[in-house]
C-alpha positions in Angstrom: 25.9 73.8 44.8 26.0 70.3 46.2 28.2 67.8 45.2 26.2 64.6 46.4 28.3 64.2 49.3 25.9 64.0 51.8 25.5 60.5 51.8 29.2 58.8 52.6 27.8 55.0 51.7 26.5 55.8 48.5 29.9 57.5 47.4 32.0 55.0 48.9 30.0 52.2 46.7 30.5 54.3 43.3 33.6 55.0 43.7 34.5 51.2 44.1 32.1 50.4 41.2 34.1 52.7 39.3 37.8 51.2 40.4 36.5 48.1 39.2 35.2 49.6 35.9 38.5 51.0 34.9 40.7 47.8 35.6 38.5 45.8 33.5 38.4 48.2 30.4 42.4 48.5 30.9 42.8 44.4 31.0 40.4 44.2 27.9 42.8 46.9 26.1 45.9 46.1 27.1 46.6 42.6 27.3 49.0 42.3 30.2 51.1 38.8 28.4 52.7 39.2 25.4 51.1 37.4 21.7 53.1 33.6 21.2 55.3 33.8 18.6 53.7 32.6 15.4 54.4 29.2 15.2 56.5 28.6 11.8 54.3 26.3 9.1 55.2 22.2 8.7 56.6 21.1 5.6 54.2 18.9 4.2 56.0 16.3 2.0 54.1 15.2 -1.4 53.4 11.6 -0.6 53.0 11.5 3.1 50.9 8.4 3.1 52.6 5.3 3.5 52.5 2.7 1.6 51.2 -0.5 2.7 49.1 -3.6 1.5 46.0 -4.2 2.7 43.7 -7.9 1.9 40.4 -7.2 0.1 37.2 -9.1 0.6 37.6 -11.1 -2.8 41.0 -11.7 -1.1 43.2 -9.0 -3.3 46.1 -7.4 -2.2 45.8 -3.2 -2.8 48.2 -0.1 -1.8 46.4 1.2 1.5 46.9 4.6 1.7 46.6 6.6 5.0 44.2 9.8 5.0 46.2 12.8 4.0 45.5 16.2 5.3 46.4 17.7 2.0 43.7 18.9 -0.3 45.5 19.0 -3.1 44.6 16.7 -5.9 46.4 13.7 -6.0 46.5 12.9 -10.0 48.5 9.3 -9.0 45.9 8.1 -7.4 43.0 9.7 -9.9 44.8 7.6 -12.6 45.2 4.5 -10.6 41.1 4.6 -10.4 40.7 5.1 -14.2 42.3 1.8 -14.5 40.3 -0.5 -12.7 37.8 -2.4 -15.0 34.4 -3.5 -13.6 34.0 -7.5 -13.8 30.2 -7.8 -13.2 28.2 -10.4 -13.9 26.7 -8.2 -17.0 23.3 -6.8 -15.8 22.9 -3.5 -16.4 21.6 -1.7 -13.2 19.9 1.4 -15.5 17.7 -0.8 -17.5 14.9 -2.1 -15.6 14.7 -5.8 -16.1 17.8 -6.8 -17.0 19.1 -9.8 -15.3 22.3 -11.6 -15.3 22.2 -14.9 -17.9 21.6 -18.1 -15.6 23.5 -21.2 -16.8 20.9 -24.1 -17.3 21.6 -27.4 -16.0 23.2 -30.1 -17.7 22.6 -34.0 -17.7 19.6 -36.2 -16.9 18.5 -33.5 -14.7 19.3 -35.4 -11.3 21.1 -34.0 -8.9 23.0 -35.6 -5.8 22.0 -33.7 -3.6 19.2 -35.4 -0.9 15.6 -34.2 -1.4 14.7 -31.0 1.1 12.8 -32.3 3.4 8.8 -30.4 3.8 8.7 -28.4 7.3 6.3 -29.8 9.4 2.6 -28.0 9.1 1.9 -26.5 12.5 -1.2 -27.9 14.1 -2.8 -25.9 17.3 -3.3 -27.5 20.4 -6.6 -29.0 21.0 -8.5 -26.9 23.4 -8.9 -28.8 26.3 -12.1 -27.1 28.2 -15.0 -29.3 29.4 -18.6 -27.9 28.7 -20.4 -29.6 31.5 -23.6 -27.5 31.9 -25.5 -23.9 31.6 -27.3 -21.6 33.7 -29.8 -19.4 32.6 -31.9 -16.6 34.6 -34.9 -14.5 32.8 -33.2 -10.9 31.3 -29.7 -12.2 31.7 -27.5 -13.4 28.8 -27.0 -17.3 28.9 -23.6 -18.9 30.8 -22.3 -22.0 30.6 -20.0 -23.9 33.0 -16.5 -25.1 31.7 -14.1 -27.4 33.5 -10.1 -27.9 32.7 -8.3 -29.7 35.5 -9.9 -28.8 38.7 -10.5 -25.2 37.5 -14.0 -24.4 36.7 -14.7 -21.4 34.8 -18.1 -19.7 34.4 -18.6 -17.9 30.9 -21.2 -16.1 28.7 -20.6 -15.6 24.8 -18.0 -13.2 24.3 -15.7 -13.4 27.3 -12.5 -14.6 27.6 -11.8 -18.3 29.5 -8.6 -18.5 31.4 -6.8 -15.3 29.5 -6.7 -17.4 26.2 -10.4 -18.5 25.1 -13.1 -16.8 23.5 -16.4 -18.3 24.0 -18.0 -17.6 20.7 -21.5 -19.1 20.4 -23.3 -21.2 23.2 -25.9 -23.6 22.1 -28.1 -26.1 23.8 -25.6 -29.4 22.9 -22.2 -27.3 22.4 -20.6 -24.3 23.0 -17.8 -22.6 20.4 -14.6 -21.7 21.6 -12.1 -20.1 19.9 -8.2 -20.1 21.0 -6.8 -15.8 20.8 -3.3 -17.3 20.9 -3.2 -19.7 18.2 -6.5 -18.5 15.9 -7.9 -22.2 16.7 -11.9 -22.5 16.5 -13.3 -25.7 18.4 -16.8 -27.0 18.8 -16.8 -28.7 22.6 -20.0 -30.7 23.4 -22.3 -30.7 26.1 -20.7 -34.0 28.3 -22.6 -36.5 30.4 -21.6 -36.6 33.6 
């Protein structure tokens, strides 16, 4: 009968895979430090928040109370909570509608305060292209030639002049133009010149 012998690596290698396996099962088993002692349970005291006052927004001063770890119920503090009284200004939140009584003026009905002055109403910029001319081949749409500054921009209906107008309709004595940036339409007129 053979053992399994024959091959010296292949035992060598088991028998260190098996070393290994027993001194991990034996650590996992036997733990080689001894358990902490149990650590003895704090005294918790029945009020171990302090007492302190703390300014409220409408300017009160309250107890501030620390968080406590406790869970127990704290009945002081339940009753302390029954006896606060709500001073609204009367609406009732659960009824749809209801809205607090306005006082109505009194006197002449003159104030002295100054009038608010009206904002301003917001005109767009006038569009300052110059139509100065067209040009027209047979089977192609119709382009017109627009000046602003010494810029000169050539444009059929629909495309866009200097990234901010739209030409809109071209006609024989004026093209449309309208502004993308400000929703302004203008009518420019064919110039003389």
């Amino acid at each position: 009968m053979k053992l399994g012998t024959e091959n010296r690596k292949q035992v060598i290698g088991l028998a260190v895979l098996a070393a290994i396996a027993l001194v991990t099962t034996g650590r996992a088993l036997w733990p080689s430090a001894p358990p902490p002692p149990p650590v003895a349970p704090q005294k918790v005291s029945s009020n171990p928040a302090r007492a302190a006052l703390q300014r409220t927004a409408s300017g009160k001063f309250v107890k501030a109370m620390e968080p406590r770890l406790d869970p127990t119920l704290d009945l002081d503090l339940l009753r302390q909570s029954e006896q606060i009284k709500y001073a609204g200004t009367a609406r009732n939140i659960f009824v749809a509608g209801s809205l607090p009584k306005i006082e109505e003026a009194r006197g002449n009905g003159t104030t002295d305060k100054p009038p608010v002055p009206t904002p301003p109403v917001y005109t767009p910029p006038p569009i300052n292209l110059k139509f100065f001319g067209f040009a027209s081949k047979p089977g192609e749409p119709k382009k017109i030639f627009l000046s602003q500054g010494e810029d000169i921009f050539i444009a059929a209906e629909g495309d866009i002049v200097n990234r901010r107008y739209r030409i809109l309709h071209i006609s024989p004595a004026a093209v449309d133009i309208e502004d993308v940036l400000n929703n302004n339409r203008q009518s420019i007129p064919l110039t003389q010149g």
